[in-house]
KOLRO-237265 format. One record per atom (N, C-alpha, C): residue number from 1; residue in one letter; x, y, z. Coordinates in steps of 0.02 Angstrom, whole numbers, plus 50000, padded with zeros to 5 digits. Example, Ala and Ser with C-alpha at 12.3 -4.5 7.8 and 13.67 -1.06 7.14 Angstrom:
2
 pos code    c1    c2    c3
   1    a 50660 49716 50390
   1    a 50615 49775 50390
   1    a 50660 49835 50390
   2    s 50642 49888 50354
   2    s 50684 49947 50357
   2    s 50645 50002 50394
This chain:
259
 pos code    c1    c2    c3
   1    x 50459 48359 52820
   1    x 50388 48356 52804
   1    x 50348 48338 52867
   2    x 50320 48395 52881
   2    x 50267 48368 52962
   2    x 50220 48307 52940
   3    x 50175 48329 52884
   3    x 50113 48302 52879
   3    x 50137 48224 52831
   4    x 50093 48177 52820
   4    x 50117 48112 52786
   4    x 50138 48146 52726
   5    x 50183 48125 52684
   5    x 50213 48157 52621
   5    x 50167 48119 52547
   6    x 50139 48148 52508
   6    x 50117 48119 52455
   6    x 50155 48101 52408
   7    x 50145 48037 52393
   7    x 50199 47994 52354
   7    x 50168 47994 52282
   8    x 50216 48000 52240
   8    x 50196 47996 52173
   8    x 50232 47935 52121
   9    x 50218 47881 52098
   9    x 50266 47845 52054
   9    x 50251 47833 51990
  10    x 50288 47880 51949
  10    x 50264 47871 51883
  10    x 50306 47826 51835
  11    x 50262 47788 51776
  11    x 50277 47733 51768
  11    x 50287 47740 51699
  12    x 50324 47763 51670
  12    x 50315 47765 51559
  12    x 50321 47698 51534
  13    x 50254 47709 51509
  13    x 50236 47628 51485
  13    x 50235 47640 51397
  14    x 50251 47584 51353
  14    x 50235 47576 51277
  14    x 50254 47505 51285
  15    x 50170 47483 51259
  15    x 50157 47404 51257
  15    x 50167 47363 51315
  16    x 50144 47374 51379
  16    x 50158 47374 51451
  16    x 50094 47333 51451
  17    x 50059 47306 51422
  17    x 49969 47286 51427
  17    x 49992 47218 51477
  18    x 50032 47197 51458
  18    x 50042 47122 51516
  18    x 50051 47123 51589
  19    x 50107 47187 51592
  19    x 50118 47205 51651
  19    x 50088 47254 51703
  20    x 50042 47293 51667
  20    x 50020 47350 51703
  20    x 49962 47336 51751
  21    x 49922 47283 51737
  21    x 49890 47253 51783
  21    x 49906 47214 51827
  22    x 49983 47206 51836
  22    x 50000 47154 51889
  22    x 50055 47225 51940
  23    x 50094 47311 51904
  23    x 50105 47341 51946
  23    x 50080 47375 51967
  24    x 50025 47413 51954
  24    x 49977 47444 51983
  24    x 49966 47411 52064
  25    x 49934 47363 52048
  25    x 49901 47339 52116
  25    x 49974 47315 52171
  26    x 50016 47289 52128
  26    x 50064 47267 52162
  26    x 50081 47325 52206
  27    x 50088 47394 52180
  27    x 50100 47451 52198
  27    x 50051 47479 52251
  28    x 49999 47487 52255
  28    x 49949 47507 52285
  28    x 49921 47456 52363
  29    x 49951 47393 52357
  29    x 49933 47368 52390
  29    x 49983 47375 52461
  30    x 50048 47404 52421
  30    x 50095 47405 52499
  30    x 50049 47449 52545
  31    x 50088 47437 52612
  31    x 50071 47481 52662
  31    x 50096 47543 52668
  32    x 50081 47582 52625
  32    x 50121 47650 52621
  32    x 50067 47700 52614
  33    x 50057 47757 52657
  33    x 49976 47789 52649
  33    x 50003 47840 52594
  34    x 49963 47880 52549
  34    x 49960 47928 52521
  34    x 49993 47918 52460
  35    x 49999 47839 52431
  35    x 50048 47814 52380
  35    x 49995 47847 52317
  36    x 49999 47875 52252
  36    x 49973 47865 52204
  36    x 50029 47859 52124
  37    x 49988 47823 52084
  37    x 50033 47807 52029
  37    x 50007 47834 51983
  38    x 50062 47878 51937
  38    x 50051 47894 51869
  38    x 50079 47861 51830
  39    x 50035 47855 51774
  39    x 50074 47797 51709
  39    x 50055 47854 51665
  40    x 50105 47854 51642
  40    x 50133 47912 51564
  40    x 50136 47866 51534
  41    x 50084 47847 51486
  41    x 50089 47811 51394
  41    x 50084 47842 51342
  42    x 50121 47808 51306
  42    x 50148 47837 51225
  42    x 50112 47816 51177
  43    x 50035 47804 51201
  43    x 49990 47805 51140
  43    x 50009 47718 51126
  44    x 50020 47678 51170
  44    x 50038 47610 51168
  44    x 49990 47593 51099
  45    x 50013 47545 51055
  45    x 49979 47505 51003
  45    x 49944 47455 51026
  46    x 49977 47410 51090
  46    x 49943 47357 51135
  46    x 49867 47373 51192
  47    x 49864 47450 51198
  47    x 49783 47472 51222
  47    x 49820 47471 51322
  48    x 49903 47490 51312
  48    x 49905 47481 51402
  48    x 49871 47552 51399
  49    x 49874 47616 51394
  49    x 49840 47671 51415
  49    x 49768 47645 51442
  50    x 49740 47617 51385
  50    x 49663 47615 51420
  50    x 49675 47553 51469
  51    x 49696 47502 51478
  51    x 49696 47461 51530
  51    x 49700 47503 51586
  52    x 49756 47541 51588
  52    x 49778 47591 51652
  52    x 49707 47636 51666
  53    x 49684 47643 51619
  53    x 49598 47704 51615
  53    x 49563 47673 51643
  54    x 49557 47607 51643
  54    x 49515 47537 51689
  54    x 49530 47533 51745
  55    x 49592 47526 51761
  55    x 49609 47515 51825
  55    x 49594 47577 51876
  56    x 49604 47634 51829
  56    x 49595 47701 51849
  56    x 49531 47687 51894
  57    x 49469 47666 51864
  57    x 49391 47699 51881
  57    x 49377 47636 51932
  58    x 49414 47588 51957
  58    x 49396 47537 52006
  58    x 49394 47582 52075
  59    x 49361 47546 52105
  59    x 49322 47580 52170
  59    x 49374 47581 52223
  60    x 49442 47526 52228
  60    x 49465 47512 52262
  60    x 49534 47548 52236
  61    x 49533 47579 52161
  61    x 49605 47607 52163
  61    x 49583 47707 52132
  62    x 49528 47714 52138
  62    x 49489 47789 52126
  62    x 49527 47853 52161
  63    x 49562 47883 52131
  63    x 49595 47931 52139
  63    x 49663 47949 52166
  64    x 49694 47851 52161
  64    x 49742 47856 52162
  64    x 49804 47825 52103
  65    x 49753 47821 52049
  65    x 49775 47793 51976
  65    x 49766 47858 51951
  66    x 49840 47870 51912
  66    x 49816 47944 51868
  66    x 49855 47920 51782
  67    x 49813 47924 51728
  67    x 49851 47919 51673
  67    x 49876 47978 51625
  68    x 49925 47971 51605
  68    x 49932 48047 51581
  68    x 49969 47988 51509
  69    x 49902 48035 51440
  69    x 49911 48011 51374
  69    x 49965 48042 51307
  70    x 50021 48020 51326
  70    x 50053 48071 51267
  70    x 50009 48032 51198
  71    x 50041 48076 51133
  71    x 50011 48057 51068
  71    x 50039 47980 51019
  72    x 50116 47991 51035
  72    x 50165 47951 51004
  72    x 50226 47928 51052
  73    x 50276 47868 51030
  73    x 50317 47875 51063
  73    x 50365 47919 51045
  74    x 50390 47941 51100
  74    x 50424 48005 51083
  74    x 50489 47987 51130
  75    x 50494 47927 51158
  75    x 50564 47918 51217
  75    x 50551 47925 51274
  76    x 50609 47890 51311
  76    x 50610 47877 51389
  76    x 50605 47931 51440
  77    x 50682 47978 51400
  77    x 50683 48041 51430
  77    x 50623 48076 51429
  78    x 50594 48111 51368
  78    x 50528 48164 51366
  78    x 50489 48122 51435
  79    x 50454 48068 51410
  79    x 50407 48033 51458
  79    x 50405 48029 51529
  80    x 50477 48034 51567
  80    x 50478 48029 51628
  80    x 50482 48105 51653
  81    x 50511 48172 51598
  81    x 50511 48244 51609
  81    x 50434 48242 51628
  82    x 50400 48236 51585
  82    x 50333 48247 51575
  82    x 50296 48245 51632
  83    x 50320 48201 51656
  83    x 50285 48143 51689
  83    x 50307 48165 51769
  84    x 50356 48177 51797
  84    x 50393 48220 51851
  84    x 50355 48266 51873
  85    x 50349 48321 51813
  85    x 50320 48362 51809
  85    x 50260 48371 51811
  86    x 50189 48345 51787
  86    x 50141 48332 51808
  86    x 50136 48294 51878
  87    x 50179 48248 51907
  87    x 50169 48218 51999
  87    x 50161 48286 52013
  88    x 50224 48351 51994
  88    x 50217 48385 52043
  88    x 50187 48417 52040
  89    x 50153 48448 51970
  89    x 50076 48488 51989
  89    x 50036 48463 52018
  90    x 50017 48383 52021
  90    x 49958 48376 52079
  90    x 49997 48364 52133
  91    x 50041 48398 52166
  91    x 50056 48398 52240
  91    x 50109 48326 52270
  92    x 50146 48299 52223
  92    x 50192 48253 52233
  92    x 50266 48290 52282
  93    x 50248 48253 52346
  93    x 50310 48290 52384
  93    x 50362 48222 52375
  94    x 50362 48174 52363
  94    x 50422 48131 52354
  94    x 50381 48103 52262
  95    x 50429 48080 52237
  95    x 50425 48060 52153
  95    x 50469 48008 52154
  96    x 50433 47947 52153
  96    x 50462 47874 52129
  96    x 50457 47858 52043
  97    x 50540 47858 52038
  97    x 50555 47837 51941
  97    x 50557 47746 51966
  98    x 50508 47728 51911
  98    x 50534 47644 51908
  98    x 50477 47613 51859
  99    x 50508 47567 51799
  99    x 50504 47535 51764
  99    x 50429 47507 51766
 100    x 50404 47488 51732
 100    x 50319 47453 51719
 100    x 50323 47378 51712
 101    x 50392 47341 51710
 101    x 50397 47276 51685
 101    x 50397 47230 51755
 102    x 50409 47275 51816
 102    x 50440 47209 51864
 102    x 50485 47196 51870
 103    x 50546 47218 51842
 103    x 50609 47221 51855
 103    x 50614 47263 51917
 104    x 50600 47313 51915
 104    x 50604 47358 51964
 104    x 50544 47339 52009
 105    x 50577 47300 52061
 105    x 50517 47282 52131
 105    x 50467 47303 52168
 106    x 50424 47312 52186
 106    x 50394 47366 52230
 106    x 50395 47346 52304
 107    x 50423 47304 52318
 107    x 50433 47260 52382
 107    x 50507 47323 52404
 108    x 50567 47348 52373
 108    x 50606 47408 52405
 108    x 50564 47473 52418
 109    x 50510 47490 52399
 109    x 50502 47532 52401
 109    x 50503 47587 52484
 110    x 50489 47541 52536
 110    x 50491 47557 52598
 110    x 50544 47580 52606
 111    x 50596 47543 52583
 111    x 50651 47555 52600
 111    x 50704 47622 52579
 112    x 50672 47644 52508
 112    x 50677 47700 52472
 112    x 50661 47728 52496
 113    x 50581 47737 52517
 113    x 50566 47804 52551
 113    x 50595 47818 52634
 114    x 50617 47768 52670
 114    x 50654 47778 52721
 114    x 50717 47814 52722
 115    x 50749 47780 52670
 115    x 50815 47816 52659
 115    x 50835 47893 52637
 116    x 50768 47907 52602
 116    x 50756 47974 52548
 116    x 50744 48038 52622
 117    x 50734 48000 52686
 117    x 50717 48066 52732
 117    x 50783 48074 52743
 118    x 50827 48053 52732
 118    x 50906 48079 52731
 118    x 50949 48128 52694
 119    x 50929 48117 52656
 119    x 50973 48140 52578
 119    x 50893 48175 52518
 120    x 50933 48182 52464
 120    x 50884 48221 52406
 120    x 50877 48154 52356
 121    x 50920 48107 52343
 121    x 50883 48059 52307
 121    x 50918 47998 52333
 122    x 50888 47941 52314
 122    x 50907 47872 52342
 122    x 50906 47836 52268
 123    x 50931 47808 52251
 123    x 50946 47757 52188
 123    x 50921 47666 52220
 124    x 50891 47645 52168
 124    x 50895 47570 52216
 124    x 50953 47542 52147
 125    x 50992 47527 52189
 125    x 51062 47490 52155
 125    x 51079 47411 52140
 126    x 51092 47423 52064
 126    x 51096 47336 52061
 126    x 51179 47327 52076
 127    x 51221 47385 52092
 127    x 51294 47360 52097
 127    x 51307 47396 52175
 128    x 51273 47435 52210
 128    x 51291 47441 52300
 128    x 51293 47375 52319
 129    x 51358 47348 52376
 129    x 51360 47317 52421
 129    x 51297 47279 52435
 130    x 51285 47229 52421
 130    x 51225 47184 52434
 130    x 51182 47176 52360
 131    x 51187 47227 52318
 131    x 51151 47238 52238
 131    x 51166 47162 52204
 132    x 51120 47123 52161
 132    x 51145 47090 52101
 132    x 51100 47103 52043
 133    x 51097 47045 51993
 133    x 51072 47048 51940
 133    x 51051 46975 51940
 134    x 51002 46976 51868
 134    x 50969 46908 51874
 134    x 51025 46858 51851
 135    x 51000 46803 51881
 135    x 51063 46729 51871
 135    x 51058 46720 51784
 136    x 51002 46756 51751
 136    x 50990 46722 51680
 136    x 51055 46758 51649
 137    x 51069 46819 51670
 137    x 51117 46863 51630
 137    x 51178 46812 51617
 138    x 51194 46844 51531
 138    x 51270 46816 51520
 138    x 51329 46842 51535
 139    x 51382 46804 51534
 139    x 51457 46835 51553
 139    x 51466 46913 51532
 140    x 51459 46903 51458
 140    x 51455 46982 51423
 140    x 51416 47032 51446
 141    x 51359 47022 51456
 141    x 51317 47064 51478
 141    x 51332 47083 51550
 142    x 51320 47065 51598
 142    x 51371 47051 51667
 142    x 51429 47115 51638
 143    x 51475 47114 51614
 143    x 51529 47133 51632
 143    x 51499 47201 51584
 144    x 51469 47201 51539
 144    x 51453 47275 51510
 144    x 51423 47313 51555
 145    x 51377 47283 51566
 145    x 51343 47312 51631
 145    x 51379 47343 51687
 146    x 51430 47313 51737
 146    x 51468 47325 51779
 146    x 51516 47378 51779
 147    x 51552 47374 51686
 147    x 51594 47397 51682
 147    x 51568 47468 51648
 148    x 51511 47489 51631
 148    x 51486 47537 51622
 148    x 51450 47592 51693
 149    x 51439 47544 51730
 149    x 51405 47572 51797
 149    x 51469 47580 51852
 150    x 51523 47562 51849
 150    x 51577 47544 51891
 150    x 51632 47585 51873
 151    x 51654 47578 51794
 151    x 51732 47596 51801
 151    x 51710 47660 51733
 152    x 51680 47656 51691
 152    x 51672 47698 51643
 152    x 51628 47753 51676
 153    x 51565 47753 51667
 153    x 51539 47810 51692
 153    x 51563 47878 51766
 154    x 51559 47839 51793
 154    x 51581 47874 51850
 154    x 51656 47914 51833
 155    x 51705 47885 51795
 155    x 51772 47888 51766
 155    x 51785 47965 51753
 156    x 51717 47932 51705
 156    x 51714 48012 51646
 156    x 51696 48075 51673
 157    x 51622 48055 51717
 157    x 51600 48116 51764
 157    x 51622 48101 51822
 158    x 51652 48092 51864
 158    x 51677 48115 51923
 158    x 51615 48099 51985
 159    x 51568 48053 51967
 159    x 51544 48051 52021
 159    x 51534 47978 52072
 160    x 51529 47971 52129
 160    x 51528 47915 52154
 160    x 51464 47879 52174
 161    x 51438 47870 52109
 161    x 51377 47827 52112
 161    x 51385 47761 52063
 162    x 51373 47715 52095
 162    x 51373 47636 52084
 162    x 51336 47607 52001
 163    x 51289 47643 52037
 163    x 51236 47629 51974
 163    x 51195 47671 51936
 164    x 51244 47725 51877
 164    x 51215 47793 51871
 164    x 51156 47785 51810
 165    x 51167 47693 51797
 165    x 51086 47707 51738
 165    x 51041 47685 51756
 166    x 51033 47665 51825
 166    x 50990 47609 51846
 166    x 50913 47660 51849
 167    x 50859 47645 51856
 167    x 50795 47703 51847
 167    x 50748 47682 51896
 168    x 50784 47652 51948
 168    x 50737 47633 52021
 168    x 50783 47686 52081
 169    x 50708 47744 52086
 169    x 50757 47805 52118
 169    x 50697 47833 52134
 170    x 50699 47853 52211
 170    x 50648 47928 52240
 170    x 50683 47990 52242
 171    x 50643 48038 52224
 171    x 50684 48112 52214
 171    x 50643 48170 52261
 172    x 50658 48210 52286
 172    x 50618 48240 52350
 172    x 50601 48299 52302
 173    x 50532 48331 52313
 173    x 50496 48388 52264
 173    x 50572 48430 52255
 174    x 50592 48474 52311
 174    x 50627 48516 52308
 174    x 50698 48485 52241
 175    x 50719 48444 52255
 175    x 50783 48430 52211
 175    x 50764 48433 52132
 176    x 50706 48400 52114
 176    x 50679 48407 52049
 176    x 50650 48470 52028
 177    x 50625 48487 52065
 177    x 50622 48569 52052
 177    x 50694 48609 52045
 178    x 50728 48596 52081
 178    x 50789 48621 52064
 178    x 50862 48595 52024
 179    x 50842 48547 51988
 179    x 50884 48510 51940
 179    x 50867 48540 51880
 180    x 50815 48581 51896
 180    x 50768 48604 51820
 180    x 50759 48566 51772
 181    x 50703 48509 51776
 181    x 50722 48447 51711
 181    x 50706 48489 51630
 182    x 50688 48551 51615
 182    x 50741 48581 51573
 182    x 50800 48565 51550
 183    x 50841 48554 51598
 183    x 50923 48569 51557
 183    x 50913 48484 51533
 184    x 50870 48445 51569
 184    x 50881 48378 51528
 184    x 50865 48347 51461
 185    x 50938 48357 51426
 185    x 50907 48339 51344
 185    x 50896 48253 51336
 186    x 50947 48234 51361
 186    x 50956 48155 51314
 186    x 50891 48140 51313
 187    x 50898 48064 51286
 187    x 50855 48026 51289
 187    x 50885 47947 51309
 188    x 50812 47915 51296
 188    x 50839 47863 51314
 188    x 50856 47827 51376
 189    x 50913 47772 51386
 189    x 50922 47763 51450
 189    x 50991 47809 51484
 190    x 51032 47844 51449
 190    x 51064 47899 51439
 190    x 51044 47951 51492
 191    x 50943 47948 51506
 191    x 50923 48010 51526
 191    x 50949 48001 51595
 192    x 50954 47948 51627
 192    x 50966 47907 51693
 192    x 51029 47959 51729
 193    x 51072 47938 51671
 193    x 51151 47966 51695
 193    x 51143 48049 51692
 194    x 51100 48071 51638
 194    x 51116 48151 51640
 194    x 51074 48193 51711
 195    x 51028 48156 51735
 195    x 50986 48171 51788
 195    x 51032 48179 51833
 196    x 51064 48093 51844
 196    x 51125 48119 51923
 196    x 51190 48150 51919
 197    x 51216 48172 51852
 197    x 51267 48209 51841
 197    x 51258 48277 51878
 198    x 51187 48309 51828
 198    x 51169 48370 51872
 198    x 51156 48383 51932
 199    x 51108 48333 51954
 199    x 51101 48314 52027
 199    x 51160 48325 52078
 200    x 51196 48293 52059
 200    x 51268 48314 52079
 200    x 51309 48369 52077
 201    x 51333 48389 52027
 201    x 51345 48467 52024
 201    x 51305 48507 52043
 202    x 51275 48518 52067
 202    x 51220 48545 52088
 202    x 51209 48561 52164
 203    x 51250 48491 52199
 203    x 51267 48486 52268
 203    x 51208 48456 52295
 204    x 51160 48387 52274
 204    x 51118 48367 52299
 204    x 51138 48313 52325
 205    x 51129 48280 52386
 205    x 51138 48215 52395
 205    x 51119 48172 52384
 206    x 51144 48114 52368
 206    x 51124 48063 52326
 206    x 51158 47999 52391
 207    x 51108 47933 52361
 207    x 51130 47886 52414
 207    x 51097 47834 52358
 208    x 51105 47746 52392
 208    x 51087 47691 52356
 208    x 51078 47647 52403
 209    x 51040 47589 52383
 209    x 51023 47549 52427
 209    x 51033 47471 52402
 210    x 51047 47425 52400
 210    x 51049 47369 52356
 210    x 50989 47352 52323
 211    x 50972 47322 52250
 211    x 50934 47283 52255
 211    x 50951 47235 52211
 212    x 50925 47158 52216
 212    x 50909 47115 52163
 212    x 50848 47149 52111
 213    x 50889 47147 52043
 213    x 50845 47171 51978
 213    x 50839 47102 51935
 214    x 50783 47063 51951
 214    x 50765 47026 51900
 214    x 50749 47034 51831
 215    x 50750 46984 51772
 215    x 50726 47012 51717
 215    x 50649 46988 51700
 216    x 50626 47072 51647
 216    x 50567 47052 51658
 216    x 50536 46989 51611
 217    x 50480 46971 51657
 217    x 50442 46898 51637
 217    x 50389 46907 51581
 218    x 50375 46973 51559
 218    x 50319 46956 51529
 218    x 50339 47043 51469
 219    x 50327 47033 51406
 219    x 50323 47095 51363
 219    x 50419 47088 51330
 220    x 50428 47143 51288
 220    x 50491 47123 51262
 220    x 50517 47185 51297
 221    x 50609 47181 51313
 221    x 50635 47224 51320
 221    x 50651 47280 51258
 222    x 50667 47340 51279
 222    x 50672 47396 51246
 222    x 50761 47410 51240
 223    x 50789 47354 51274
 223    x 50850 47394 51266
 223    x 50901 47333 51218
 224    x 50931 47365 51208
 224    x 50983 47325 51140
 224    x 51067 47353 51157
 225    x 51109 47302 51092
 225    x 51170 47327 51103
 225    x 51164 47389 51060
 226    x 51136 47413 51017
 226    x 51135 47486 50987
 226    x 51136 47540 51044
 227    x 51084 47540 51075
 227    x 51059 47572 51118
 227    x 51115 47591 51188
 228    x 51149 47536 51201
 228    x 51175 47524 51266
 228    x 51248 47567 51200
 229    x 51269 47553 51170
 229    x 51334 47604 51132
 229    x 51317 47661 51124
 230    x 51246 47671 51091
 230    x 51246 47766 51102
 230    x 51258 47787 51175
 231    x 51217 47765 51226
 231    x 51216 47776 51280
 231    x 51287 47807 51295
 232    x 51327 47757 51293
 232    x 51399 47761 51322
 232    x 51418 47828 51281
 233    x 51429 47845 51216
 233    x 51457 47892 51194
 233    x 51436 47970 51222
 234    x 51348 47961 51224
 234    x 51324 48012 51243
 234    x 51321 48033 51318
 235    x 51374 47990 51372
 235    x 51418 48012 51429
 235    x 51441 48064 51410
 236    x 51503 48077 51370
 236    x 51537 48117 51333
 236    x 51520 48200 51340
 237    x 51434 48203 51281
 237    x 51400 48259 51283
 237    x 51366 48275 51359
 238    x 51364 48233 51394
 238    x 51344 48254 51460
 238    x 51387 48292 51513
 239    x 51460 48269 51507
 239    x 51509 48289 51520
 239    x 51492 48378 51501
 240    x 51515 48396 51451
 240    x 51542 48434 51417
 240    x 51504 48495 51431
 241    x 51413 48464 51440
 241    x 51354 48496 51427
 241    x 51347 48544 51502
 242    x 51367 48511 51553
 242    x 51353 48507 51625
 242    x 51409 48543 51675
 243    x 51472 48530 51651
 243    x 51508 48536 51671
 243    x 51545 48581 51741
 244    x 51498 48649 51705
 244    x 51510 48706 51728
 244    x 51477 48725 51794
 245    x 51402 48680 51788
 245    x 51357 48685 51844
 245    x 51379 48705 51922
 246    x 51357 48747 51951
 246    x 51361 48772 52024
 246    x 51299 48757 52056
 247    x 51313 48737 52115
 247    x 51261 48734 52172
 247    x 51208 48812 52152
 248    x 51239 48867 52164
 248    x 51186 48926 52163
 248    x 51134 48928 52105
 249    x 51161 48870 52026
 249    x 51109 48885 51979
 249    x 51057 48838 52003
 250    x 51060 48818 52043
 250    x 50960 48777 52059
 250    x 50912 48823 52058
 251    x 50871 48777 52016
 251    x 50801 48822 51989
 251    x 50755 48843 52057
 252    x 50712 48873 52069
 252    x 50686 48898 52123
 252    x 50611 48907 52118
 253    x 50591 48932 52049
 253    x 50534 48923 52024
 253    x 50476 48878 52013
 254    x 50443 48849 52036
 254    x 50391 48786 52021
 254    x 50406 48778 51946
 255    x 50387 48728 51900
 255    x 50368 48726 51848
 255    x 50291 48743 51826
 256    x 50291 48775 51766
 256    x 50213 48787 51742
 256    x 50177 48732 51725
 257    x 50114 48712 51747
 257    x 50097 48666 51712
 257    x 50071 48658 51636
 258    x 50098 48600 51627
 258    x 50079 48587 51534
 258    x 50029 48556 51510
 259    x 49990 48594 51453
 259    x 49932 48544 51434
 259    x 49965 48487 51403
């Protein structure tokens, strides 16, 4: 990329009203030129869409706050497709995935986009060499965690990434254009793993960087032991779904944009 690269980080928020005023700015304030953030909401019940519509029209964050309103919640996966996909109609040459709660830091972000002029995507990792998790976590959780990102996943698909559900990750225009987020069905936090499966078959490079992932301080989490068991099974259908993938099927086409 000759010219500064326009950064895009979109954020899928439902009931985010506590936090969205503390990542926005948190976000905007690094030293990074050409940063702008999209927040994809699901019609939040708590009013984060319009908070984000506020923050939108401030003088100091004007045209680099963009909200994009789905109707309902409709899931993790749809929301971040959606949402990809609109960065790149308005001209997103790098696309930052990461969380609305603060778990996911904005203090790595330098470091993401440093790494991303290397490779096609960068993961920020809570299990790479230097990665942890918050001290609050329990034994159980700890080891589900680990042993899902460590010895199971990767197991099943064959690939050597640390942390294949983690959702603190820059992706370069070209690779998402050519992952075709089409073929991506799951949902959920599921969508995480089916992204870098393809990614991979596909022949994109992928890399990670450590980070400490705190938990978040403010709003309730979305994830459960229900959730974290489908997940795991629906490895399986990802497998099965993907399998076949070749480097030559990358999409080539822009995506159309969607009303």
């Amino acid at each position: 990329m000759s010219q500064t690269p326009k950064v895009f980080v979109v954020l899928p928020t439902y009931n985010e009203s506590e936090n969205i005023g503390r990542i926005v700015p948190a976000l905007l304030d690094l030293a990074i030129s050409n940063l702008h953030v999209l927040v994809v909401d699901d019609n939040s019940p708590d009013g984060t869409g319009q908070f984000a519509e506020d923050l939108a029209v401030q003088s100091e964050y004007r045209g680099r706050v963009n909200v994009l309103h789905r109707p309902a919640k409709q899931g993790l996966g749809p929301a971040y497709i959606q949402g990809f996909k609109h960065a790149l109609a308005l001209g997103a040459d790098l696309v930052i995935q990461m969380d609305a709660d603060l778990s996911h830091q904005p203090k790595y972000i330098p470091q993401l986009l440093d790494r991303v002029q290397d490779c096609d995507i960068v993961i920020g990792s809570r299990y790479a060499p230097g990665g942890s998790v918050d001290d609050s976590w329990g034994p159980a959780r700890k080891l589900l965690s680990w042993w899902a990102n460590r010895v199971y996943t990767p197991t099943i698909l064959g690939i050597p990434i640390k942390d294949a559900t983690g959702g603190f990750r820059v992706y370069r225009r070209d690779c998402l254009i050519g992952i075709d987020l089409n073929r991506i069905k799951a949902n959920g936090y599921v969508f995480m793993v089916e992204l870098i499966y393809v990614a991979q078959r596909l022949g994109y490079k992928i890399s990670e960087i450590p980070i400490h992932f705190p938990d978040r301080q403010h709003g309730a989490s979305k994830m459960s032991t229900a959730v974290a068991a489908e997940a795991a099974l629906r490895v399986w259908q990802i497998l099965f779904r993907h399998r076949g993938l070749k480097r030559e099927e990358r999409r080539r086409a822009p995506y159309a944009v969607e009303s």
